[in-house]
N, C-alpha and C positions, 0 to 999 in steps of 0.2 A: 679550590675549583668551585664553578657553579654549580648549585644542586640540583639544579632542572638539568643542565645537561650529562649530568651522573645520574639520572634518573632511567631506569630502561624499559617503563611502564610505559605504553601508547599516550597519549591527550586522552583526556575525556573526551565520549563524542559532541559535537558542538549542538546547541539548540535549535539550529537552522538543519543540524540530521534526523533530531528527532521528529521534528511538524512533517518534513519529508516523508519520512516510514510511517507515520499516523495516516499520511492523507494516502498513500502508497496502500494501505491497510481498508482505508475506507474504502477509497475505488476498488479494490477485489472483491471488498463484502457486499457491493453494490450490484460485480455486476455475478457472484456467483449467486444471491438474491435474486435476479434476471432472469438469469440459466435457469432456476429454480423451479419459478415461478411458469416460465416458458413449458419447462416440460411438466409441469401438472396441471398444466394448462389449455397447451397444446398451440397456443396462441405465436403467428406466424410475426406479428409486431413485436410483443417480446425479444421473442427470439431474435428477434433485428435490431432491437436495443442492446440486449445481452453482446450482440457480436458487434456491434456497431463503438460499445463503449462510453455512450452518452450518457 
């Protein structure tokens, strides 16, 4: 029998998942830096960035 298909471990994730969840990763830290910044700031442009997503 084949040993990959007696194998009953998932795949590794592929490298096209991981740059995904890195950049997935960055965007949140970007815009909860936003949100951050907005509210110790008070700054109504922030704030429109942070929800805007840019």
């Amino acid at each position: 029998m084949n040993a990959a298909l007696s194998d009953p471990r998932p795949p590794a994730p592929h490298a096209a998942h991981a740059s995904v969840y890195a950049a997935l990763a960055g965007n949140v830290a970007v815009a909860v830096t936003k949100l951050v910044a907005a509210v110790l700031t008070g700054s109504a442009a922030m704030f429109s960035e942070a929800a805007s997503g840019r």
